[in-house]
Structure formats: structure tokens, C-alpha cells
C-alpha positions in Angstrom: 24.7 -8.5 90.3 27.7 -9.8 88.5 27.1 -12.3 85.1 29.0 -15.6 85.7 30.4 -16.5 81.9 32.1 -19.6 81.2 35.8 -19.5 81.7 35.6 -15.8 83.3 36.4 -15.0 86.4 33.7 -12.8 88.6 36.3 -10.8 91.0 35.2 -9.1 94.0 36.4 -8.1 97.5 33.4 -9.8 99.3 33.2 -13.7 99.9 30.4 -14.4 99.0 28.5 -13.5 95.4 25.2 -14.6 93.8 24.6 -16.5 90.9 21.6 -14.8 89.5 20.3 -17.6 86.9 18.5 -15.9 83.5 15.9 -17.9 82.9 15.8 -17.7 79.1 19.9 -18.6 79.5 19.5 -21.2 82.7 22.9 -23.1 83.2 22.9 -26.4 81.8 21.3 -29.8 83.6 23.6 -31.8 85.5 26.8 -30.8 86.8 28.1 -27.3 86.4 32.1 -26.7 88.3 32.4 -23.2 89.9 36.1 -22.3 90.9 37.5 -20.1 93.6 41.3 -18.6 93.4 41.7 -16.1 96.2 44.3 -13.4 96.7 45.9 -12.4 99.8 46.9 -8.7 100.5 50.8 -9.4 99.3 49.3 -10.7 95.5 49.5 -14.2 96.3 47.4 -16.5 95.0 45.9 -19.7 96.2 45.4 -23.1 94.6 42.0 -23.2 92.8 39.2 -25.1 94.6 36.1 -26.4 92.6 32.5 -27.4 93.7 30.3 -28.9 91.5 26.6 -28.2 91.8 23.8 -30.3 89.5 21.2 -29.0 88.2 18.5 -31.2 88.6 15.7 -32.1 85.3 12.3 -31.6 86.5 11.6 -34.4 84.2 14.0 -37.1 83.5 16.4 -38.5 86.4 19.4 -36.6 87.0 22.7 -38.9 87.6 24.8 -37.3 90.4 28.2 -38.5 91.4 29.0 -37.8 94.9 32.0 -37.9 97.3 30.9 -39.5 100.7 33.5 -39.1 104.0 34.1 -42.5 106.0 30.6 -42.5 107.4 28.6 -41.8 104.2 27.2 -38.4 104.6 27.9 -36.6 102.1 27.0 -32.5 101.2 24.1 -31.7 98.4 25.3 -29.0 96.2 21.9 -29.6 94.2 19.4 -26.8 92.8 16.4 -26.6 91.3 16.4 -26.1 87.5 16.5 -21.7 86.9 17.2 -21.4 90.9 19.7 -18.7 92.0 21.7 -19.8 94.6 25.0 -18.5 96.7 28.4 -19.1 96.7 30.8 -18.6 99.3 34.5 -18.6 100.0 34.3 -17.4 103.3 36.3 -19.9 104.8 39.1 -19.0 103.0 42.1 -18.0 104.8 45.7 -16.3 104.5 48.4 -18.1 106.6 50.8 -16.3 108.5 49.1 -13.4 109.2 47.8 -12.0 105.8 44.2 -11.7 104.8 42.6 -12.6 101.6 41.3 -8.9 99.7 40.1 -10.7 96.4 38.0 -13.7 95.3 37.8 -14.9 91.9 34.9 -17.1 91.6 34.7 -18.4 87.7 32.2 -21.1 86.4 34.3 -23.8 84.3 33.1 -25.3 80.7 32.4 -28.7 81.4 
């Protein structure tokens, strides 16, 4: 399983990779950004996307800032304090008929 380090990218040719959490090394309480750059088959490479996922104290509240769409509902990206979890950047896509061979999934400083 690969070691997500702040500020290096994790690169792979599968979509999807999990973030094994150490538990005497958890990530840090509250919001933690993961990006995603992919690369299609001619070297291009996308725009970065983020998502931000909060780890939640299993003491003290936890402030959370969401974005809502026009009807309020809104996605949880939360986990549990030293939970693994999955990312994935299988929706990705290549237009004009190339296809993505790399993913680059790095978790930001904050």
C-alpha cells in the first residue's frame, strides 16, 4: 500500500488507491485536501482537482465548512479519527478519444 506524504504525489495506473492511516502518525483533525492530476496516454495533464475530507475529534466539536448545491444536499467526505478510507478518480476522463494511464493523487499541507 502506497505512504501518502505531504506535498508528494502517490502515482499509479489504477483509479482508485487507499489511504492506509498509521495510527501512531494519524492525519491531522479537521480538514486534510487530497489532489488528483491525471495524465492521459499523449502526456497530457489535467487541471488539479481537490477534495477535502475532515477528520472528525472524538472529543471536541469539529467545525466543517461545506459546499451545498441549490437544494442543500451536500456530500460528507467525513471519517472517523485513524479510519482508512478510499479515494477515487474514476470518473476521470480524456476527451477526444484518449484515456487517462496515470493518477497522481497527493495530500496537500494545509
Amino acid at each position: 500500500m502506497p505512504e501518502f506524504k505531504v506535498n508528494e504525489p502517490v502515482v499509479q495506473p489504477e483509479p482508485v488507491v487507499r489511504v492506509e492511516v498509521n495510527p501512531a502518525a494519524p492525519l491531522p483533525l479537521g480538514a486534510n485536501r487530497f489532489r488528483l492530476v491525471v495524465v492521459d496516454d499523449s502526456g497530457n495533464e489535467s487541471e488539479a482537482t481537490f477534495l477535502d475530507i475532515v477528520v472528525r475529534d472524538a472529543e471536541r466539536p469539529t467545525a466543517v465548512l461545506d459546499i451545498v448545491d441549490a437544494n442543500g444536499r451536500r456530500i460528507e467526505p467525513v471519517v472517523a479519527s485513524g479510519a482508512s478510507f478510499i479515494l477515487s478518480g474514476a470518473r476521470s476522463s480524456d476527451v477526444g478519444g484518449g484515456r487517462v494511464v496515470e493518477y497522481r493523487f497527493t495530500l496537500v499541507e494545509r
